[in-house]
C-alpha positions in Angstrom: -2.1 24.0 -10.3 0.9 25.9 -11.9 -0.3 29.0 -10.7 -1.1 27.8 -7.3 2.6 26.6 -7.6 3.9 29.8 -8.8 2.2 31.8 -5.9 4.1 29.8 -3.6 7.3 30.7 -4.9 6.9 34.0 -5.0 6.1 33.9 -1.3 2.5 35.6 -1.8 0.7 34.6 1.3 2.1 31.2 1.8 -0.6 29.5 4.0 -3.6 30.3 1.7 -1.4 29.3 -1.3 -0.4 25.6 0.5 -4.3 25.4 1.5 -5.7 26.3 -2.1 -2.7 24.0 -3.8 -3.8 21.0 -1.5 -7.8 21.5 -2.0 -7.0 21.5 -5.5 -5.1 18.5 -5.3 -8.0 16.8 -3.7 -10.1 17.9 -5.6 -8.1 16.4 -8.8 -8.0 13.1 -6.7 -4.3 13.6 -6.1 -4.3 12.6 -2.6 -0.8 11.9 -2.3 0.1 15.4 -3.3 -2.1 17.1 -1.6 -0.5 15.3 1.6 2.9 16.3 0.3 2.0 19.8 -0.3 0.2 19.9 3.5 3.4 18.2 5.5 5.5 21.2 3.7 3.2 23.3 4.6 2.9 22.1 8.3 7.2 21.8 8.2 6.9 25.7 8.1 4.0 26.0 10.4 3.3 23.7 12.4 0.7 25.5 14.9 -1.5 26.2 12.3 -4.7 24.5 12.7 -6.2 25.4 9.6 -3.5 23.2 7.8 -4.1 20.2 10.1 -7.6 20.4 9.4 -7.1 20.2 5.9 -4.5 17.4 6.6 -7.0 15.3 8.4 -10.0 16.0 5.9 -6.8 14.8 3.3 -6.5 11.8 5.1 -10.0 11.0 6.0 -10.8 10.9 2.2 -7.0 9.2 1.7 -8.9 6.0 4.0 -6.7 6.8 6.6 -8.8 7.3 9.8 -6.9 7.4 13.1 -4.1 9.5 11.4 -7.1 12.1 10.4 -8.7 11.2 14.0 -5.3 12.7 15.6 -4.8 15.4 12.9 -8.2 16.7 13.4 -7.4 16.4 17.4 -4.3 18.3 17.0 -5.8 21.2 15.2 -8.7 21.5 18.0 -5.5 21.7 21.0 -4.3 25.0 18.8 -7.5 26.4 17.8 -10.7 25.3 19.8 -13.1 27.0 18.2 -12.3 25.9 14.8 -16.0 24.6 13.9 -14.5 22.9 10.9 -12.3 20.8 12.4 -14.7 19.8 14.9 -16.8 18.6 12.0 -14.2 16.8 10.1 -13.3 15.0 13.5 -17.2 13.9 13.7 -16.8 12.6 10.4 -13.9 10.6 10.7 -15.0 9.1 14.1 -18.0 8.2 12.3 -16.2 6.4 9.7 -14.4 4.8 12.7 -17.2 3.5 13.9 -17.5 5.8 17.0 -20.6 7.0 16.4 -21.2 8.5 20.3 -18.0 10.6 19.9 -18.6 12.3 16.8 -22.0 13.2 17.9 -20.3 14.6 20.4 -18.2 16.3 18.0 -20.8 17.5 15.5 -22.5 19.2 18.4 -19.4 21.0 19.7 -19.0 22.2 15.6 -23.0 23.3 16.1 -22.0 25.0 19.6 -19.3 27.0 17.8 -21.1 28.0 14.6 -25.2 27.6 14.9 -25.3 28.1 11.2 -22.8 25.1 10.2 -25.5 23.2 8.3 -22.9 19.9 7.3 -22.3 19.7 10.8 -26.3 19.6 11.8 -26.5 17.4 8.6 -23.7 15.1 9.6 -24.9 14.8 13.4 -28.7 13.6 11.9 -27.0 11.2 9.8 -24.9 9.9 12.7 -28.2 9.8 15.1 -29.6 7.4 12.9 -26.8 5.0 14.1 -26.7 5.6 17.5 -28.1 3.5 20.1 -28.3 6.1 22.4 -31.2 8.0 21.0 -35.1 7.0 20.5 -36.3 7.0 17.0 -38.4 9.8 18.5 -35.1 12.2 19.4 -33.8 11.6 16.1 -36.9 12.7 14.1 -37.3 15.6 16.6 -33.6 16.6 15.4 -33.8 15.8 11.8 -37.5 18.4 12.3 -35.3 20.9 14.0 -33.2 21.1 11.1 -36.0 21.2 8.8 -36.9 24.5 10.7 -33.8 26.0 11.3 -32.3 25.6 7.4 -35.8 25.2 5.3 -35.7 25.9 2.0 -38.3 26.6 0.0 -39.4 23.6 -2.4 -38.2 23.8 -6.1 -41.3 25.1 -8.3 -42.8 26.4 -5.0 -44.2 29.2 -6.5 -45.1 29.0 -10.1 -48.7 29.0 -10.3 -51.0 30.4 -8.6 -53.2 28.8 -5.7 -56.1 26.7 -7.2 -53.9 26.5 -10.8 -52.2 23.6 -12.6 -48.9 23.7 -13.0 -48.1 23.4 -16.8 -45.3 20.7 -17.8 -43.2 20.5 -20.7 -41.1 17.8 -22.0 -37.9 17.9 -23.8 -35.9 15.4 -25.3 -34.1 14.4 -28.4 -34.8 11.1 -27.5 -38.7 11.1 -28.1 -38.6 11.1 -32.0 -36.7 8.2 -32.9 -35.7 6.4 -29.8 -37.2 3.3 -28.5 -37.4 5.7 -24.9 -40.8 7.2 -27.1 -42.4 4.1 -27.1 -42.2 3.8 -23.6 -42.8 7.6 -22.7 -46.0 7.9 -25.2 -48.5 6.3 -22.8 -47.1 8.9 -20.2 -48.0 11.7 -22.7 -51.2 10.2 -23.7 -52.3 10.5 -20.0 -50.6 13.8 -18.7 -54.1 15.6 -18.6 -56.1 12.8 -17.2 
């Protein structure tokens, strides 16, 4: 923080400075600051939409929802294809309980950046709440997801087709812990 601090007064890039300052704020769960530090920021440049994304994801996680609602709005007037704020705005409507909207909102983020996976993520979640869609429309998107950002399974590859996998165990706790006594029968069947 003190060098964050330092950076801004010494005038070294002052918007990335506020932004870092105030995500590290966050970050430290000083949500108050981090507001302080984005207003001062916003006093010196107000049309930046970057900074009034950050100010509404500061007061989405501050509990503050229509303030982050109108923050988030504000930035999309100055910078419309600002995926991220599109994003935050579907999350906050969420919270809000305006589930149609920030579908809406998720899909304009998708629209502006097909790659955005929090935004596809944030849209499936927000389909399972929506009245507007068939159980059948949801798992279609949650499948096109699947698709679009699979990754392959943990341990995928490590043996070969047709082979065991081999498993290890590790623990201090399967000496002289009571944990043994439960995990034995586990160990005494691995193989069978």
């Amino acid at each position: 923080l003190n060098n964050l601090k330092k950076a801004l007064e010494l005038g070294t890039n002052k918007i990335i400075s506020f932004e870092l300052l105030a995500s590290t704020q966050l970050e430290l769960g000083l949500h108050a600051d981090a507001l302080k530090t984005l207003n001062l920021a916003l006093s010196m440049h107000p049309n930046n939409a970057n900074l009034l994304a950050n100010k509404g994801a500061c007061l989405r996680i501050s509990g503050q929802l229509t303030k982050s609602i109108q923050s988030y709005t504000q930035a999309i007037n100055i910078d419309s294809k600002l995926a991220t704020a599109h994003n935050g705005l579907g999350v906050s409507l969420q919270g809000a309980g305006s589930i149609t909207a920030a579908i809406a909102a998720f899909d304009n983020a998708i629209f502006l950046d097909p790659e955005f996976s929090d935004a596809y993520s944030n849209r499936n979640l927000a389909l399972n709440y929506s009245s507007s869609h068939t159980k059948a429309e949801v798992y279609q998107f949650h499948k096109e997801f699947d698709h679009k950002f699979k990754r392959q399974p943990i341990g995928a590859k490590i043996t070969k087709q047709g082979e065991k996998p081999r498993v290890g165990y590790l623990s201090a706790d399967l000496r002289r812990h009571s944990v043994a006594y439960f995990f034995y029968s586990l160990l005494k069947f691995h193989n069978q």
